[in-house]
ROLODO-890669 format. One line per field, with one value per atom (N, C-alpha, C): residue in three letters; chain; atom name; x, y, z. Coordinates in steps of 0.2 Angstrom, whole numbers, plus 5000, padded with zeros to 4 digits. Example, Ala and Ser with C-alpha at 12.3 -4.5 7.8 and 13.67 -1.06 7.14 Angstrom:
! ROLODO-890669
aa = (ALA / ALA / ALA / SER / SER / SER)
ch = (A / A / A / A / A / A)
at = (N / CA / C / N / CA / C)
u = (5066 / 5062 / 5066 / 5064 / 5068 / 5064)
v = (4972 / 4978 / 4984 / 4989 / 4995 / 5000)
w = (5039 / 5039 / 5039 / 5035 / 5036 / 5039)
//
This chain:
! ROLODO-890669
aa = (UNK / UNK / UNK / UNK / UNK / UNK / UNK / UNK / UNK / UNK / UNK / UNK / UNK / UNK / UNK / UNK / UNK / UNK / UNK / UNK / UNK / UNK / UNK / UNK / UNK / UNK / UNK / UNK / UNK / UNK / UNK / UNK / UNK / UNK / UNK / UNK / UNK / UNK / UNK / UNK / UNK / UNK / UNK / UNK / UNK / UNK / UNK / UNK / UNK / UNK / UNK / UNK / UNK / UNK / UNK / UNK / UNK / UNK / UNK / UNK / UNK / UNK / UNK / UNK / UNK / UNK / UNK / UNK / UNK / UNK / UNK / UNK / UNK / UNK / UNK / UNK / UNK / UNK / UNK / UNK / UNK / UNK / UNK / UNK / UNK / UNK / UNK / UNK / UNK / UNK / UNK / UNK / UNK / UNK / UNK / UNK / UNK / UNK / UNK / UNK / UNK / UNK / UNK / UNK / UNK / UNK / UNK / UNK / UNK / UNK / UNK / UNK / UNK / UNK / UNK / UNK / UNK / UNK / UNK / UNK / UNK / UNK / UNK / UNK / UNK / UNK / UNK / UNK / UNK / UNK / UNK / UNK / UNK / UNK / UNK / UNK / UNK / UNK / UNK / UNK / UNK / UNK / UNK / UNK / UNK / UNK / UNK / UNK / UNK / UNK / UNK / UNK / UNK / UNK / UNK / UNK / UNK / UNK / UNK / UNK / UNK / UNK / UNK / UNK / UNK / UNK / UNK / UNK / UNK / UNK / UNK / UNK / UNK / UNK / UNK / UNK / UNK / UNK / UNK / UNK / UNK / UNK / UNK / UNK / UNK / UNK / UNK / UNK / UNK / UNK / UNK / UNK / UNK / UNK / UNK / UNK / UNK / UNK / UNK / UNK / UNK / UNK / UNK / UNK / UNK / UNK / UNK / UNK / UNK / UNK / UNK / UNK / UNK / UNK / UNK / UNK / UNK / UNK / UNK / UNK / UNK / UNK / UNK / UNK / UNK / UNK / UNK / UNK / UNK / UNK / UNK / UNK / UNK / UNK / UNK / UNK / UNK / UNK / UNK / UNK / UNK / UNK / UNK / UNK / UNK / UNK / UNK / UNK / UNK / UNK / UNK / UNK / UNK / UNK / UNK / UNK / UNK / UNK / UNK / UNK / UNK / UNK / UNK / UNK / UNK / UNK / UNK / UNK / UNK / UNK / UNK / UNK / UNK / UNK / UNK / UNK / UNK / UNK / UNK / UNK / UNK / UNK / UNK / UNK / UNK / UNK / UNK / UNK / UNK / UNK / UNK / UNK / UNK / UNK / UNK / UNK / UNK / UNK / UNK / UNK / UNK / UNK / UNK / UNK / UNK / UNK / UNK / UNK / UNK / UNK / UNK / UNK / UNK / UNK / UNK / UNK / UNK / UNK / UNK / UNK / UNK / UNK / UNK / UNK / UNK / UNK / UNK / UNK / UNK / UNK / UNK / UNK / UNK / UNK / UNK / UNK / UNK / UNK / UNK / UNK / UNK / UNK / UNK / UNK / UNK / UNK / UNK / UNK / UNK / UNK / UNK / UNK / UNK / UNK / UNK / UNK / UNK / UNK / UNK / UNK / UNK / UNK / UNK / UNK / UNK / UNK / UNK / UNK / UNK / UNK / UNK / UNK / UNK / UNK / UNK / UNK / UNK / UNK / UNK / UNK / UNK / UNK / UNK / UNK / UNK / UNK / UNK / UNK / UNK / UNK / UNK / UNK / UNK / UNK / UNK / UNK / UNK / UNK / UNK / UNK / UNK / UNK / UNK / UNK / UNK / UNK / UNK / UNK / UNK / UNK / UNK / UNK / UNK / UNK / UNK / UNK / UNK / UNK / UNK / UNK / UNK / UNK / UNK / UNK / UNK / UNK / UNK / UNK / UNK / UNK / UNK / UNK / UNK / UNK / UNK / UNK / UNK / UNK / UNK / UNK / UNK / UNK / UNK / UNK / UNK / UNK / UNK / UNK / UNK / UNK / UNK / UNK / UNK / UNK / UNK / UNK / UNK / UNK / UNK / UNK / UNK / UNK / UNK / UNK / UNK / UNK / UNK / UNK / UNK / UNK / UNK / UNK / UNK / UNK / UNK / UNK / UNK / UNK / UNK / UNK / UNK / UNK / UNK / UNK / UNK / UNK / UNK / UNK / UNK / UNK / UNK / UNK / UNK / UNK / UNK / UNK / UNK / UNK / UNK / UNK / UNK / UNK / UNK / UNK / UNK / UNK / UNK / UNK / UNK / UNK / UNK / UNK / UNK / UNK / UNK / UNK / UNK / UNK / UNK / UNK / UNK / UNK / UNK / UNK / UNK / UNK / UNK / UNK / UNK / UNK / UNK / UNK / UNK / UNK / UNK / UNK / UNK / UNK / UNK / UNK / UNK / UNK / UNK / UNK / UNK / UNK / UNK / UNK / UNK / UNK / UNK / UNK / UNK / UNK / UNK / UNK / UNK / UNK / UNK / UNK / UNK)
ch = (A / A / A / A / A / A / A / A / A / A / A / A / A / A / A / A / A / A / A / A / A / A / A / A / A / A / A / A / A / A / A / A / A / A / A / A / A / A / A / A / A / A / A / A / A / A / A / A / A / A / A / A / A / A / A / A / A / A / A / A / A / A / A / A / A / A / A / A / A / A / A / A / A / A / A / A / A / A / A / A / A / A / A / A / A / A / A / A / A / A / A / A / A / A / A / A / A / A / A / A / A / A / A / A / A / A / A / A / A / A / A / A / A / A / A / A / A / A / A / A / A / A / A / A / A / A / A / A / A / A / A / A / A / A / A / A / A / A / A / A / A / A / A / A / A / A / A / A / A / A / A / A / A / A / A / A / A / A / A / A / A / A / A / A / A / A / A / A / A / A / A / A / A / A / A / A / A / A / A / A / A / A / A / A / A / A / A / A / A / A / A / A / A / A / A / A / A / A / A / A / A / A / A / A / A / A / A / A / A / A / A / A / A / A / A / A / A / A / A / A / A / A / A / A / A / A / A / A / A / A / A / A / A / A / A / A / A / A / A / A / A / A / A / A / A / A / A / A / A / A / A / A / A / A / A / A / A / A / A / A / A / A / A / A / A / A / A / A / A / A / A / A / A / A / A / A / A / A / A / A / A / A / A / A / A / A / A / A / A / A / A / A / A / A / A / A / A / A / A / A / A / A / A / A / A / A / A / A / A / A / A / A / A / A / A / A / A / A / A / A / A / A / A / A / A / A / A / A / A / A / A / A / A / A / A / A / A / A / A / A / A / A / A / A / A / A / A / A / A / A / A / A / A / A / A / A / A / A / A / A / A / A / A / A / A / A / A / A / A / A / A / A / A / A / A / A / A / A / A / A / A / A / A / A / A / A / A / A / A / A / A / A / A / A / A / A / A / A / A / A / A / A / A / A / A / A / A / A / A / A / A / A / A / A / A / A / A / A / A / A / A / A / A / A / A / A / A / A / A / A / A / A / A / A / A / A / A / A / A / A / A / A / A / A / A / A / A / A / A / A / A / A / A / A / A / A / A / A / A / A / A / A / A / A / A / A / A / A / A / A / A / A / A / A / A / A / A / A / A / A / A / A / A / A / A / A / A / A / A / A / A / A / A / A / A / A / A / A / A / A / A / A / A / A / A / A / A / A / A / A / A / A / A / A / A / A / A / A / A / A / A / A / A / A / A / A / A / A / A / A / A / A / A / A / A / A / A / A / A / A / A / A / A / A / A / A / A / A / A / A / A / A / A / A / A / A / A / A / A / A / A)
at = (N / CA / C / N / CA / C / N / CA / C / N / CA / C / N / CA / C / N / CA / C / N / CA / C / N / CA / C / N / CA / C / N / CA / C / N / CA / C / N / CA / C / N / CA / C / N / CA / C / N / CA / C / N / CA / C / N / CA / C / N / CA / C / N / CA / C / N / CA / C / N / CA / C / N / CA / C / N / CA / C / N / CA / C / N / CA / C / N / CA / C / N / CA / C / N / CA / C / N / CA / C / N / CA / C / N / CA / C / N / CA / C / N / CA / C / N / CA / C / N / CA / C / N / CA / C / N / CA / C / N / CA / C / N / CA / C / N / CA / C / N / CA / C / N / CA / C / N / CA / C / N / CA / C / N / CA / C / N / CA / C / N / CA / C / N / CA / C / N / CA / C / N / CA / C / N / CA / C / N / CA / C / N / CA / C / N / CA / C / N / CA / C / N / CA / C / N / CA / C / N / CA / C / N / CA / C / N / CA / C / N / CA / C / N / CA / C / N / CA / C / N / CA / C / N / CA / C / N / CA / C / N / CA / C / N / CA / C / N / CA / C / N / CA / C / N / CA / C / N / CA / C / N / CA / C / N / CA / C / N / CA / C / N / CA / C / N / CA / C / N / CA / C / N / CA / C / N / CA / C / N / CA / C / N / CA / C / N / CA / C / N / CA / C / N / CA / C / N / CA / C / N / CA / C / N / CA / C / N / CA / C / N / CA / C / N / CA / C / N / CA / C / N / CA / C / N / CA / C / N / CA / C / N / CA / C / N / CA / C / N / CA / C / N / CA / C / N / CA / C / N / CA / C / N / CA / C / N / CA / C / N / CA / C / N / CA / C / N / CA / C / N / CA / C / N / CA / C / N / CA / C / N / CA / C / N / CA / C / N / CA / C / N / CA / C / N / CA / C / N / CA / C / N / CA / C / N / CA / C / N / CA / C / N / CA / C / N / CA / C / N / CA / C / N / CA / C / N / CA / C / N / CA / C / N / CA / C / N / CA / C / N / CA / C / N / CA / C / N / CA / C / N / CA / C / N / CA / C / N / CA / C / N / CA / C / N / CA / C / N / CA / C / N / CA / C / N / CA / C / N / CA / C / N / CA / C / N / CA / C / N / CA / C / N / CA / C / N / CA / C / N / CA / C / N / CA / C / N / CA / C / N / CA / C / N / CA / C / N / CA / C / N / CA / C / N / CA / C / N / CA / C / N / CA / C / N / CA / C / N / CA / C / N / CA / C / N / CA / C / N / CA / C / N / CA / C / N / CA / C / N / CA / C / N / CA / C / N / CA / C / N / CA / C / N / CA / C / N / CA / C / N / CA / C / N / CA / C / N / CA / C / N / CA / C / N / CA / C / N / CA / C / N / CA / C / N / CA / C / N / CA / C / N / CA / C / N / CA / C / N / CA / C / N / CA / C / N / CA / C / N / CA / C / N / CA / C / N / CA / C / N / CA / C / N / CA / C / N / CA / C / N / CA / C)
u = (5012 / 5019 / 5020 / 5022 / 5025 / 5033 / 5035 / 5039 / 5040 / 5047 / 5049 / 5055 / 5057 / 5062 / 5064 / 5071 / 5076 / 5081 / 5079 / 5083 / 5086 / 5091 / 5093 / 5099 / 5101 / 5109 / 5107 / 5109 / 5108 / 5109 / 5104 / 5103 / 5097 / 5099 / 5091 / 5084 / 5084 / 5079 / 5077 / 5080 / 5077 / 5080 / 5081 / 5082 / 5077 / 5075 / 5068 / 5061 / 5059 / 5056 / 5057 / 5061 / 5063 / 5059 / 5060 / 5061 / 5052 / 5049 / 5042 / 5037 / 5041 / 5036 / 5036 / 5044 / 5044 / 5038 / 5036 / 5034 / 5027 / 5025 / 5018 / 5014 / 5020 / 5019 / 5016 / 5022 / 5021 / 5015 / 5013 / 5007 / 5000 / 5001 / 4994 / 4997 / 4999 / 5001 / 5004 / 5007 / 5013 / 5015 / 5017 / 5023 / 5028 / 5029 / 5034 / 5036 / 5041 / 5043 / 5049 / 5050 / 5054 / 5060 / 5065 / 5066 / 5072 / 5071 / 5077 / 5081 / 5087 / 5092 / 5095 / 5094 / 5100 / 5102 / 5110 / 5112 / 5120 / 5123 / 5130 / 5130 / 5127 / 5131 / 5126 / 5129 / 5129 / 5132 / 5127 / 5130 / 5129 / 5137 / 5137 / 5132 / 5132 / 5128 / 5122 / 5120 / 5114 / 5110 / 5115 / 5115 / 5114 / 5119 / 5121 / 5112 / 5109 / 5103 / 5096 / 5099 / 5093 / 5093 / 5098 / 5100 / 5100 / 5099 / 5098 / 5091 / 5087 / 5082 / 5079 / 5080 / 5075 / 5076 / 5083 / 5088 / 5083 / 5077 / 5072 / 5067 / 5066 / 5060 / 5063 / 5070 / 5073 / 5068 / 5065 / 5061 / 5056 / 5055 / 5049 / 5052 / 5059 / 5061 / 5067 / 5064 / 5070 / 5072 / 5082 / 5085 / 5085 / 5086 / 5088 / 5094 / 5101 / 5106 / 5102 / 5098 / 5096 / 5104 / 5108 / 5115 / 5120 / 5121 / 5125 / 5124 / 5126 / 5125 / 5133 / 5133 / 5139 / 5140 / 5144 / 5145 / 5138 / 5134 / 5134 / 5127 / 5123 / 5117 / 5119 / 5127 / 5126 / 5125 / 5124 / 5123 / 5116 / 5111 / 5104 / 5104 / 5107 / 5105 / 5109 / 5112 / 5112 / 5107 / 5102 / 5096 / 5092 / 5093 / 5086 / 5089 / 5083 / 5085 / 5088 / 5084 / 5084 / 5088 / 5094 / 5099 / 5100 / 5098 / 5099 / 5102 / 5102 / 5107 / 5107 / 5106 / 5106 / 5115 / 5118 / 5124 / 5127 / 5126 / 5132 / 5131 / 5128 / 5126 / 5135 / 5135 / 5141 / 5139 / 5146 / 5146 / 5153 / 5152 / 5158 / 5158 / 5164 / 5164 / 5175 / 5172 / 5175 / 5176 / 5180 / 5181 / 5178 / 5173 / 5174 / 5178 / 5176 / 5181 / 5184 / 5186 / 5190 / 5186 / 5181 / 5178 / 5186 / 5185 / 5189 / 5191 / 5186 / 5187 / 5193 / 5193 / 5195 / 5201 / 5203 / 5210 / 5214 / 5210 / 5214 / 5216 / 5212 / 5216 / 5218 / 5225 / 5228 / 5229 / 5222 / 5225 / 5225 / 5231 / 5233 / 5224 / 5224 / 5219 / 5211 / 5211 / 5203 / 5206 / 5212 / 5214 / 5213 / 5217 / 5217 / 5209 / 5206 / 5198 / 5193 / 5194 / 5193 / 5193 / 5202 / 5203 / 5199 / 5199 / 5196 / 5189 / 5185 / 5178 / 5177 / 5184 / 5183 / 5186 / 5187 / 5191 / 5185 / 5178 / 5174 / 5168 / 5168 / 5163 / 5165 / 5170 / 5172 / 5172 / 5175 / 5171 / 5163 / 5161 / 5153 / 5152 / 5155 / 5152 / 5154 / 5161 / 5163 / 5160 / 5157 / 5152 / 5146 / 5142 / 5137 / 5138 / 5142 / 5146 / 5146 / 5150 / 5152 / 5145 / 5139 / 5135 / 5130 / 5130 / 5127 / 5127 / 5136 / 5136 / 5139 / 5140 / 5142 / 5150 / 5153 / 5162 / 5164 / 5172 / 5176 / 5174 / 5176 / 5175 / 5182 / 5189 / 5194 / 5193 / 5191 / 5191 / 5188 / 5181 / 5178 / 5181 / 5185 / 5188 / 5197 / 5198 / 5201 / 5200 / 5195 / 5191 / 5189 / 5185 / 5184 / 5191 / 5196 / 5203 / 5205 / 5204 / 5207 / 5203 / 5194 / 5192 / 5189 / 5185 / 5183 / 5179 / 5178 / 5171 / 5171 / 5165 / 5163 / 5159 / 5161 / 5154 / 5151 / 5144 / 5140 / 5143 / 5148 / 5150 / 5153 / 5157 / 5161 / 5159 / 5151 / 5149 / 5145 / 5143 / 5139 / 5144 / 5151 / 5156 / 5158 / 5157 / 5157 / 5150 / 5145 / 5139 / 5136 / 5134 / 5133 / 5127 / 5129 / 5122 / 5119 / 5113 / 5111 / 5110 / 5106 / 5106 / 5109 / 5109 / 5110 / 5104 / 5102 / 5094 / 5095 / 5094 / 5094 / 5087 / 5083 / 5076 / 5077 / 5083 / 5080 / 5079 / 5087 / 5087 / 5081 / 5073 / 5069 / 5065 / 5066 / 5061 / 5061 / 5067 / 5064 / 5059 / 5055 / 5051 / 5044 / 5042 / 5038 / 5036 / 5040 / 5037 / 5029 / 5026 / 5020 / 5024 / 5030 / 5033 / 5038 / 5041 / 5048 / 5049 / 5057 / 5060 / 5066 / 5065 / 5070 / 5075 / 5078 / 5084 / 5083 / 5082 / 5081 / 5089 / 5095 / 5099 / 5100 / 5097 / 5096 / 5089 / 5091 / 5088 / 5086 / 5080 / 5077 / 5074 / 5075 / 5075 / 5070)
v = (5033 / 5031 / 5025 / 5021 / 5015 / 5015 / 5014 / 5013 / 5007 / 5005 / 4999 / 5000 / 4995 / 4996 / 4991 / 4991 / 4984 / 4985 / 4981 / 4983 / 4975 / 4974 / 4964 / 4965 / 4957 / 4958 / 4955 / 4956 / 4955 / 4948 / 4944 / 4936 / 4935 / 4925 / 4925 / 4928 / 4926 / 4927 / 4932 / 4938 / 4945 / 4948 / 4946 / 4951 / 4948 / 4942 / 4938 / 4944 / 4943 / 4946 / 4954 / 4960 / 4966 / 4966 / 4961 / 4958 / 4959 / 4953 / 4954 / 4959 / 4962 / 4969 / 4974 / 4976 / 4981 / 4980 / 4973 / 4969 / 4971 / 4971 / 4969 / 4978 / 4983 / 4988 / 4992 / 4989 / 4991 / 4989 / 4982 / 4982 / 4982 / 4987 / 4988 / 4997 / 5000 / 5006 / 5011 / 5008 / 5014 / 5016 / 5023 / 5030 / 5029 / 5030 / 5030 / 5024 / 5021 / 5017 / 5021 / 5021 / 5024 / 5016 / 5016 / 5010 / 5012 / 5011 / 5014 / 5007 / 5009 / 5005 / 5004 / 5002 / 4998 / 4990 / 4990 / 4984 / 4983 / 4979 / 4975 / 4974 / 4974 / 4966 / 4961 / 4957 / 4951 / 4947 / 4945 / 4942 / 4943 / 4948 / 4953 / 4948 / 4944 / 4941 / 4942 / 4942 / 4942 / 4950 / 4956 / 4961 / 4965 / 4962 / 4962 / 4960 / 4956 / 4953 / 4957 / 4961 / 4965 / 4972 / 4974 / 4980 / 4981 / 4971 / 4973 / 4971 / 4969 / 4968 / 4976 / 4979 / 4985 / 4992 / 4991 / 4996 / 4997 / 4991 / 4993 / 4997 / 4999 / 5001 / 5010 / 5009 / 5016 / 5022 / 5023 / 5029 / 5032 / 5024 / 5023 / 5023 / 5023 / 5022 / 5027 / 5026 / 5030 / 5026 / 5028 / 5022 / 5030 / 5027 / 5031 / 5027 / 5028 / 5025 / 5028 / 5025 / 5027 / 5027 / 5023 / 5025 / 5021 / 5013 / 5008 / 5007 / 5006 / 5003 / 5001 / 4995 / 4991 / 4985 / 4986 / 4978 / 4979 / 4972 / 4969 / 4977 / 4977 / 4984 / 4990 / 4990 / 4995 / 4996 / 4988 / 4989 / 4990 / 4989 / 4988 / 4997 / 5000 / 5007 / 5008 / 5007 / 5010 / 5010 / 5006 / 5004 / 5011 / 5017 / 5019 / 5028 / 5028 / 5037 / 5041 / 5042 / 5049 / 5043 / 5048 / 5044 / 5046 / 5045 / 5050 / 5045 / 5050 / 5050 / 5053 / 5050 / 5055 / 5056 / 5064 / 5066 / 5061 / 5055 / 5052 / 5045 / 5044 / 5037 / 5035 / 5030 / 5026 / 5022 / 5022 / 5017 / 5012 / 5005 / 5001 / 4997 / 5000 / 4994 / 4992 / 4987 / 4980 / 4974 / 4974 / 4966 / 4961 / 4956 / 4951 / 4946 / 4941 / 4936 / 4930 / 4926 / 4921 / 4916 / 4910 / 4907 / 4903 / 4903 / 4900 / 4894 / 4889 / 4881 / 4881 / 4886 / 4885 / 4888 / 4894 / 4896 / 4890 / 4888 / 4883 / 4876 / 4874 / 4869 / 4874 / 4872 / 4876 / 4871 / 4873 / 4870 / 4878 / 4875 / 4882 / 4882 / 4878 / 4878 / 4882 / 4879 / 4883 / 4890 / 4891 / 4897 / 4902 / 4899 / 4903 / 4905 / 4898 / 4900 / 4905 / 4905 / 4909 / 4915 / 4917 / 4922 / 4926 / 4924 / 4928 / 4927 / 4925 / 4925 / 4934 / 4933 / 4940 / 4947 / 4943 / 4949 / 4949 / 4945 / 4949 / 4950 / 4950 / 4953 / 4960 / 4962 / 4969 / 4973 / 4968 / 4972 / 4975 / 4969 / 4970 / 4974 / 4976 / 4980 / 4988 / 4986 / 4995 / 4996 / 4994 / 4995 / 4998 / 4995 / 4998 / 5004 / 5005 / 5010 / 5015 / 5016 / 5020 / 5022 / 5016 / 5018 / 5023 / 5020 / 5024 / 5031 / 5034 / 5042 / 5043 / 5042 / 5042 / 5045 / 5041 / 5042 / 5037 / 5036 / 5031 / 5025 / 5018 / 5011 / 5010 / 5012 / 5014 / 5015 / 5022 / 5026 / 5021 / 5018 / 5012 / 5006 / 5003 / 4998 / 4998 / 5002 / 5007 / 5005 / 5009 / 5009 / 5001 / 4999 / 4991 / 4988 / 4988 / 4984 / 4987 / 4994 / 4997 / 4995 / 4992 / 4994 / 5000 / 5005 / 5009 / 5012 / 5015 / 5016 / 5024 / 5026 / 5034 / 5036 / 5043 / 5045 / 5049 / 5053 / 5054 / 5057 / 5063 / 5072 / 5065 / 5061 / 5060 / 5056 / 5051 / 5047 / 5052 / 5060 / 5065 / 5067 / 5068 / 5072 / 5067 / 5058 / 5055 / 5053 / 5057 / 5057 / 5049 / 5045 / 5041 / 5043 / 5048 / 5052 / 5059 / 5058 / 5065 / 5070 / 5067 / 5074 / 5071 / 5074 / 5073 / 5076 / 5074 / 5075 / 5074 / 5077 / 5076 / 5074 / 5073 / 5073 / 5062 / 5061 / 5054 / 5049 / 5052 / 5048 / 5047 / 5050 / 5050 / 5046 / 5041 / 5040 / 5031 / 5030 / 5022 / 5020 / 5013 / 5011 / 5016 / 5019 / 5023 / 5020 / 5016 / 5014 / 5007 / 5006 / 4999 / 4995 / 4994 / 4984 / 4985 / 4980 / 4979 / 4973 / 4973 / 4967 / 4968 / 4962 / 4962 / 4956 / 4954 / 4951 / 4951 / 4946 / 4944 / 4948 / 4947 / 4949 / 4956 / 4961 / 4967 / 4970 / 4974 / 4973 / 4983 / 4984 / 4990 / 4990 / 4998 / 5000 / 5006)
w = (4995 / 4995 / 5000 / 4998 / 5001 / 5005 / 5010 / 5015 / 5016 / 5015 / 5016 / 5021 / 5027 / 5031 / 5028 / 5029 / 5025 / 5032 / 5038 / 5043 / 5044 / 5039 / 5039 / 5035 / 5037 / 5032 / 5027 / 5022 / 5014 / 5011 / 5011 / 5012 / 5008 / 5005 / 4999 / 5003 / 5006 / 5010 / 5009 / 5014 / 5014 / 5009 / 5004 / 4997 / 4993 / 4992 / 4992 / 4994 / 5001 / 5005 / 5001 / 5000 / 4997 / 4992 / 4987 / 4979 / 4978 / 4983 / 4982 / 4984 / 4993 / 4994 / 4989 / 4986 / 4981 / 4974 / 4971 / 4967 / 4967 / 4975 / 4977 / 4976 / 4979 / 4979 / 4972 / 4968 / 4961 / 4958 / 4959 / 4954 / 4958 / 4966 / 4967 / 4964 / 4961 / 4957 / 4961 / 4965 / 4970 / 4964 / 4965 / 4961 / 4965 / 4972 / 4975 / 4980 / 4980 / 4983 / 4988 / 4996 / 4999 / 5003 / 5003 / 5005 / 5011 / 5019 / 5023 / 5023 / 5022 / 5025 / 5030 / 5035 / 5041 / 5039 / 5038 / 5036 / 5036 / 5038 / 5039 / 5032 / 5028 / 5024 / 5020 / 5020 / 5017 / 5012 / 5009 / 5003 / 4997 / 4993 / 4988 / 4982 / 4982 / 4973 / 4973 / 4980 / 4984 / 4983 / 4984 / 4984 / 4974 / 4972 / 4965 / 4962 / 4965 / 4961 / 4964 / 4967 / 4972 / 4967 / 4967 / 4961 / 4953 / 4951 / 4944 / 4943 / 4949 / 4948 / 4951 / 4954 / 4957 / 4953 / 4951 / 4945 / 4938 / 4936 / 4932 / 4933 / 4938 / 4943 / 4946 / 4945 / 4948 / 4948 / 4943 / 4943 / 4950 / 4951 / 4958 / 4963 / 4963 / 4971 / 4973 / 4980 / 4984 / 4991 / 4990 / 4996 / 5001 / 5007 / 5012 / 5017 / 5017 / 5024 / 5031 / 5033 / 5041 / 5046 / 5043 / 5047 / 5046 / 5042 / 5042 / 5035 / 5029 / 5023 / 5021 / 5023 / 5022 / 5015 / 5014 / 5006 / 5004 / 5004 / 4999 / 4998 / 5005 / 5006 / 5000 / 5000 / 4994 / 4988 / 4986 / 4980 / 4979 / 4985 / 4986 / 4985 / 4990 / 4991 / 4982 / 4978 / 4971 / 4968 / 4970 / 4964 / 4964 / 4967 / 4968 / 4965 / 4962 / 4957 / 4962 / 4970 / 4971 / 4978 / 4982 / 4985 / 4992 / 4996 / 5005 / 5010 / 5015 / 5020 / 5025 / 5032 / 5038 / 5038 / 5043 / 5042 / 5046 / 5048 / 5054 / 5048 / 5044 / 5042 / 5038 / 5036 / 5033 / 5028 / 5023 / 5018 / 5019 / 5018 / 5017 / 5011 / 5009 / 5003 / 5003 / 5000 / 5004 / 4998 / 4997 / 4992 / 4994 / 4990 / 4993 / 4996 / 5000 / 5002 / 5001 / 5001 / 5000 / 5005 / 5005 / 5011 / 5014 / 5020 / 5025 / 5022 / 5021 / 5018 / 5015 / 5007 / 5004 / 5005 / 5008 / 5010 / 5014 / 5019 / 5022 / 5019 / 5014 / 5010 / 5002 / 5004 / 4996 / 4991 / 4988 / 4980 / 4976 / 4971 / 4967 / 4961 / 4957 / 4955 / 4959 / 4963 / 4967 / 4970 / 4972 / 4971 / 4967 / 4960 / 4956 / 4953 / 4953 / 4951 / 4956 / 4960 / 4966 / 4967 / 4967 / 4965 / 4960 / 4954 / 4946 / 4948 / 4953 / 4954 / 4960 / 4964 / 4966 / 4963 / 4960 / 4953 / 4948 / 4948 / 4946 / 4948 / 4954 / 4959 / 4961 / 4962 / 4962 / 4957 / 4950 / 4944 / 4944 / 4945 / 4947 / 4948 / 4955 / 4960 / 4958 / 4957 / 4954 / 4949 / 4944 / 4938 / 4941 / 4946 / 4949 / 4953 / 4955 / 4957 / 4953 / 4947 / 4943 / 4939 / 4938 / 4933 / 4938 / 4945 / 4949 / 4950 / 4947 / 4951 / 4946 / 4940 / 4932 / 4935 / 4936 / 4940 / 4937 / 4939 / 4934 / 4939 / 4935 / 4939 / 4944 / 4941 / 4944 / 4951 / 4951 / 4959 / 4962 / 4960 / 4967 / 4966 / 4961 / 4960 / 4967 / 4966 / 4972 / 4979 / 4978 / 4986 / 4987 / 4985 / 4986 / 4989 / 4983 / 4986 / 4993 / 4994 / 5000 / 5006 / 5007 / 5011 / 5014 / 5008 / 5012 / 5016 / 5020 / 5024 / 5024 / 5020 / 5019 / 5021 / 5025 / 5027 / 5023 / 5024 / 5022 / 5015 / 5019 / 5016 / 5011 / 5012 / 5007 / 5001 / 5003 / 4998 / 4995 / 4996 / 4995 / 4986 / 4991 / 4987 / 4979 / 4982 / 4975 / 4969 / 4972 / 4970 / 4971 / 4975 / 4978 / 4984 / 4985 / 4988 / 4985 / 4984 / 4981 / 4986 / 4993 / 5000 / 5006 / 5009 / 5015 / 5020 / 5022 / 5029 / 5035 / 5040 / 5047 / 5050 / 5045 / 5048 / 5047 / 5041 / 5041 / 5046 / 5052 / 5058 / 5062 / 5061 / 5064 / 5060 / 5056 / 5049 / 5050 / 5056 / 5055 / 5059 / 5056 / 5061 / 5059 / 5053 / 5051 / 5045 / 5042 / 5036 / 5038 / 5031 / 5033 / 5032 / 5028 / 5027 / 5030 / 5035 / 5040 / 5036 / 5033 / 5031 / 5039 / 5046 / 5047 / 5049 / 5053 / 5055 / 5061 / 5064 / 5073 / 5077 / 5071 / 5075 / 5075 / 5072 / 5073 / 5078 / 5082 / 5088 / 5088 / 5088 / 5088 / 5096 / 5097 / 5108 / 5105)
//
């Protein structure tokens, strides 16, 4: 079995780097791929590409939330068949945003095209959602516009988690591949 840590925010880069250790695993003939996540974030397109690329591969893999799976990392933790969770870990899911630039100069146009680009990244994302826990797109279409942040019992209750584990808190830093982030910082 293969262990991969994904302890980074969600960027070409490190979903790059995920993209080809999953890759490299698979064709030296892993069966199992184990993938832990620690992560804020990033950048949802970035994230959206990570899951329809690994979503092929579902059969061989498993996510774990080590503690933090925020935006865009969620969609990362959707790709994998089998779905875990230490009891303290977290989910955020969160609309996309509007960059700064463009808010601050208003043209109605770049607005309005802007707008319908986050009307359908959310689509996206509740779609992966919904395909993930077979639930309606609604409920996470919902939760995205709200802002949600779920714990374990409640990502478990929308079937977005299959278990819940107390042994996983002890499981980072175990794996052979570290995809990390300078600015995540391991004691």
């Amino acid at each position: 079995m293969a262990i991969i840590n994904f302890l980074a925010d969600v960027n070409e880069q490190n979903v790059q780097e995920l993209l080809q250790q999953v890759n490299f695993c698979l064709s030296i003939g892993e069966k199992q791929i184990e993938i832990n996540i620690v992560s804020r974030g990033g950048k949802i397109q970035q994230g959206i590409i990570a899951y329809d690329t690994l979503v092929k591969n579902r059969d061989f893999i498993t996510v774990n939330n080590l503690g933090i799976t925020d935006s865009a990392a969620v969609m990362i933790f959707c790709s994998g068949k089998v779905r875990k969770c230490n009891p303290n870990a977290t989910f955020l899911l969160h609309s996309t945003f509007v960059p700064d630039i463009i808010a601050k100069q208003f043209d109605e146009d770049k607005m309005s095209r802007n707008l319908k680009n986050v009307q359908l990244i959310n689509f996206a994302m509740s779609r992966i959602l919904a395909t993930t826990t077979n639930d309606n797109k609604t409920v996470f279409l919902d939760m995205i516009d709200k802002s949600t942040e779920l714990t374990a019992f409640q990502a478990q209750a929308h079937n977005l988690v299959n278990s819940i584990n107390s042994t996983l808190e002890k499981a980072v830093l175990k794996g052979n591949i570290n995809i990390l982030d300078s600015s995540i910082k391991i004691h």
